[in-house]
C-alpha positions in Angstrom: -25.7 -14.2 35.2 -28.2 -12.0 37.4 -28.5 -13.2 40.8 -32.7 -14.0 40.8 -32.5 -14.8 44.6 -35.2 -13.5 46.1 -34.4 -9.8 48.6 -37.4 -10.4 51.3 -39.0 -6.8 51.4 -40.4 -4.8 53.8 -44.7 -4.9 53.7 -47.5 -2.8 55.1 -50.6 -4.7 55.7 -54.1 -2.8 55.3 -57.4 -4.8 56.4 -58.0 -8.1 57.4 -60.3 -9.5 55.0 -59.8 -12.6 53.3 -59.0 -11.7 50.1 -55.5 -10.2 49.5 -54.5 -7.5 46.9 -50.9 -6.9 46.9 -49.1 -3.4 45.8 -46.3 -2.8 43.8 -45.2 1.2 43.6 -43.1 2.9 40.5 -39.3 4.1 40.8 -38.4 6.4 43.5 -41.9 5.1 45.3 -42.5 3.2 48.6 -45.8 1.1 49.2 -47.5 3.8 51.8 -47.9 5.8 48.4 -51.0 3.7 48.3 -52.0 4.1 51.2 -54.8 6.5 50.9 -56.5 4.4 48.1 -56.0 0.7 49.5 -58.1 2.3 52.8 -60.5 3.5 50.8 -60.5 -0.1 49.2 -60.6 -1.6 52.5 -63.5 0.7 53.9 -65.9 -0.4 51.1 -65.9 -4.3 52.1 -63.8 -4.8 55.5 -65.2 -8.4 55.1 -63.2 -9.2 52.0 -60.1 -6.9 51.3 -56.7 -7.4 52.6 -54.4 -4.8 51.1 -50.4 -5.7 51.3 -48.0 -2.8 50.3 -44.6 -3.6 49.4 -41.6 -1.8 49.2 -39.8 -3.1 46.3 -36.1 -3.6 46.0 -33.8 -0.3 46.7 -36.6 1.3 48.2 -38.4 2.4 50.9 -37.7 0.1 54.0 -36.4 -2.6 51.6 -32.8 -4.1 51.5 -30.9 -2.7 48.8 -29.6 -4.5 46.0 -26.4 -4.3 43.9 -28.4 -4.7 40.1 -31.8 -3.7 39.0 -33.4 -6.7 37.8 -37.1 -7.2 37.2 -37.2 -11.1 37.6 -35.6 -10.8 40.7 -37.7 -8.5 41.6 -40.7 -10.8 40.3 -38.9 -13.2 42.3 -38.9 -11.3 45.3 -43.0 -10.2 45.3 -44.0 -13.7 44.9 -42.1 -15.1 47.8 -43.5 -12.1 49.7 -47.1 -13.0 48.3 -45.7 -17.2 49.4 -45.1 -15.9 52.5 -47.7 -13.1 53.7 -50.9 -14.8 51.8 -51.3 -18.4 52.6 -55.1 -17.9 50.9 -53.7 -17.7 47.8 -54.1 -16.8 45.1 -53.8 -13.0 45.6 -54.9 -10.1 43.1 -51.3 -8.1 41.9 -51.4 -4.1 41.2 -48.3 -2.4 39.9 -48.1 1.1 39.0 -45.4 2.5 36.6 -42.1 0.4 37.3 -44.2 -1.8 39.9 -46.8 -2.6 36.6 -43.6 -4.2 34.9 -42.9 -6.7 38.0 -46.5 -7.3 38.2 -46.3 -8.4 35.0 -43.4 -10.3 35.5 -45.0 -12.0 38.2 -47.7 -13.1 36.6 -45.9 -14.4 33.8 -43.1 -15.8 36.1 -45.8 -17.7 38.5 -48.9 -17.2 37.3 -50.3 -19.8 39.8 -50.4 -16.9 42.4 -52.3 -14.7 40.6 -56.3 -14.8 40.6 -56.1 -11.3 38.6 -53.4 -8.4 37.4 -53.5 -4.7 37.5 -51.7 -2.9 35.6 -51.5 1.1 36.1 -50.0 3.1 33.7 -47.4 1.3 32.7 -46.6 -1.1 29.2 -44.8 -4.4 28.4 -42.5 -2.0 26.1 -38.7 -0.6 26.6 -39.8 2.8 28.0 -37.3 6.1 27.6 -37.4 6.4 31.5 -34.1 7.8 31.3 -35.4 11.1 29.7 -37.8 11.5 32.4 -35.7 10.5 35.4 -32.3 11.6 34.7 -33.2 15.2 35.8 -34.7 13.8 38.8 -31.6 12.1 40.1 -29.4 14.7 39.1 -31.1 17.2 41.2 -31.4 15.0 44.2 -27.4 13.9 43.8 -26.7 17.6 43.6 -28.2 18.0 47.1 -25.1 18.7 49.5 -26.6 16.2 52.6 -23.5 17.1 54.5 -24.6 20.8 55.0 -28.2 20.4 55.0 -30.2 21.7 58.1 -33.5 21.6 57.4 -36.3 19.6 55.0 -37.7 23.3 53.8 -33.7 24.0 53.2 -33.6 20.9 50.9 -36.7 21.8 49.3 -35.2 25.4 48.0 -32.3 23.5 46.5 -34.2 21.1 45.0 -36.5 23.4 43.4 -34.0 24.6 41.1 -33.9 21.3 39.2 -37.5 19.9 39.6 -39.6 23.3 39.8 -42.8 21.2 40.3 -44.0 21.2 43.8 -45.9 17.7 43.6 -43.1 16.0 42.1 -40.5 17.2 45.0 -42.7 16.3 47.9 -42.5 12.9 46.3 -39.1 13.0 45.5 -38.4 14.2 49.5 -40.3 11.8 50.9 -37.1 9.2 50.6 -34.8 11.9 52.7 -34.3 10.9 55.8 -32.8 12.7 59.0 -31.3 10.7 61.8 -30.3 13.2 64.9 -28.6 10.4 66.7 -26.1 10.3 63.7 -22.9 12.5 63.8 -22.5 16.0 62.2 -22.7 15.8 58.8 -23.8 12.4 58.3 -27.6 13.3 59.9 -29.2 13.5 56.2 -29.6 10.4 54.1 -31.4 9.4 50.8 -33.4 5.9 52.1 -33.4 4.7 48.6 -30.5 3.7 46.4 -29.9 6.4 44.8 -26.6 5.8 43.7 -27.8 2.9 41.7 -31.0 4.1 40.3 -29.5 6.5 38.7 -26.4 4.3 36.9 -29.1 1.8 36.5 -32.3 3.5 34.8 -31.9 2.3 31.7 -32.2 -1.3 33.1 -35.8 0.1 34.9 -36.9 1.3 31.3 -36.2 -2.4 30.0 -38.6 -5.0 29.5 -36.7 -8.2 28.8 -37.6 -10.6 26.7 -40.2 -12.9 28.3 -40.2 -15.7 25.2 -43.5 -16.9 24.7 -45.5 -17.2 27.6 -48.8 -15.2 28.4 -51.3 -15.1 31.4 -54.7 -15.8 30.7 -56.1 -14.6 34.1 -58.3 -11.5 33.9 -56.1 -8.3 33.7 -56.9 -4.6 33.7 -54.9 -2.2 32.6 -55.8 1.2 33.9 -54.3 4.7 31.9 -54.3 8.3 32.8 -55.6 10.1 30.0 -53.4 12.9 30.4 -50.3 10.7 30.6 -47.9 9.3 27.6 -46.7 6.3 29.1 -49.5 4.1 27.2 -50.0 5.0 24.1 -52.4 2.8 21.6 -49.8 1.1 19.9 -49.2 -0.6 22.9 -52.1 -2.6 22.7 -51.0 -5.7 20.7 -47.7 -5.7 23.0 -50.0 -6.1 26.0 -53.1 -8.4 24.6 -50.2 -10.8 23.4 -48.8 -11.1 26.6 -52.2 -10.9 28.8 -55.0 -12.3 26.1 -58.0 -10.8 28.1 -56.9 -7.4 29.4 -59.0 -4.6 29.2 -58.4 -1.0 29.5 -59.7 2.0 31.1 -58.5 5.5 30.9 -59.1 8.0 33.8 -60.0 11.6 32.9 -58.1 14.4 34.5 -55.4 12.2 35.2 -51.8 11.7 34.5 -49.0 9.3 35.0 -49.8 9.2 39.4 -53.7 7.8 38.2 -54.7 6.9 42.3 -52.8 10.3 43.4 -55.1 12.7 40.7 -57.9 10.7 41.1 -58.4 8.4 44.0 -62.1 8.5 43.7 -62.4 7.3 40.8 -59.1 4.8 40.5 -60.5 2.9 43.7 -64.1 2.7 42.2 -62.7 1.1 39.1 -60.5 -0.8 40.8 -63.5 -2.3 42.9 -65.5 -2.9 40.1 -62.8 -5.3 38.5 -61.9 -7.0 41.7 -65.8 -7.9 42.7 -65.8 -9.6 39.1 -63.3 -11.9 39.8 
């Protein structure tokens, strides 16, 4: 059996308003990839948004873990949200991976939740595994023990993921420790190792019976991205009776990276209606 004991993760607080919103980010993420939106957020009403940004499980600042497992995961946001927001309940966004713990943490404890966002992301089995394996293959193939430079890791990198947006995100978890000995100065700060062995289980949605959360849920899409398609829709309104959904023009699967503008002012307008 799955060990569901919750991993306490490392957080980023934004604001000091009342009112929390807590972030969940997709595989190979960290929460400061959300950082540029949640200020934004902030900014509008100081007074009343408090923006918490977690790094989930096997990444970022986080402990590592030795399975991927979404209800431990769950388990693991909502002791963070137990913990960090005593003026509960808090509204939950997850993007891409993070959209399936938000949903599991609604579904799991719905008594923290006063509302659920949902970005890009479905309550369906997923074929992650196409889109990621060439990801981690190209990172594994990086020789850390000869690298000298970030720009020298970008080169080699380029060869297996040839678009520039996706390696800065991708380099963002390579880390460089001077104080470390020769050959041991480069390090990948998530776990690599068992992302990759472990992506299918990322791409999974297990079964949840047959409970649903009747808070108010949006579920946000790029237009330009395949991860939602419309036959998703009875998947989702079973599970969360009184979603609605929004897609963003001129957007892909990275919705509050192509556009921040717009993702933050639809994300206000759902949060003031609460």
């Amino acid at each position: 059996m799955s060990d569901l004991s919750p991993v306490e993760l490392y957080s980023t607080t934004i604001g000091s308003g009342p009112q929390a919103v807590v972030w969940c980010h997709g595989v190979f993420g960290q929460g400061k990839n959300f950082t540029r939106v949640a200020k934004d957020l902030v900014a509008g009403d100081p007074d009343r948004w408090r923006c918490i940004l977690l790094d989930l499980p096997d990444h970022g600042r986080s402990p590592w873990t030795d399975e991927i497992s979404y209800p431990r995961m769950a388990a693991s946001v909502a002791a963070m949200i137990e913990r960090l927001s005593p003026d509960r309940p808090v509204h939950l966004l997850g993007h891409s991976m993070g959209g399936k713990v938000a949903m599991r943490t609604a579904l799991d404890r719905p008594e923290l939740l006063s509302s659920l966002v949902v970005v890009d992301m479905a309550p369906v089995v997923s074929p992650l595994n196409l889109r990621f394996d060439p990801l981690t293959r190209a990172m594994r193939s990086l020789d850390l023990s000869r690298l000298r430079t970030r720009a020298e890791a970008e080169a080699q990198l380029s060869v297996g993921v040839p678009d520039r947006a996706v390696r800065q995100f991708l380099l963002q978890n390579l880390r460089h420790d001077v104080h470390a000995a020769p050959g041991h100065q480069w390090h990948w700060q998530m776990n690599l190792e068992l992302l990759d062995a472990q992506i299918s289980r990322i791409a999974d949605w297990p079964d949840t019976g047959r409970r649903s959360w009747g808070g108010p849920t949006l579920w946000i899409s790029g237009e330009d991205s395949d991860y939602v398609h419309d036959s998703y829709q009875p998947a989702m309104s079973a599970l969360f009776p009184l979603v609605r959904r929004v897609r963003v023009k001129h957007s892909g699967h990275w919705v509050h990276s192509d556009q921040p503008e717009t993702f933050v002012r639809v994300l206000r307008s759902f949060l003031q209606q609460i």
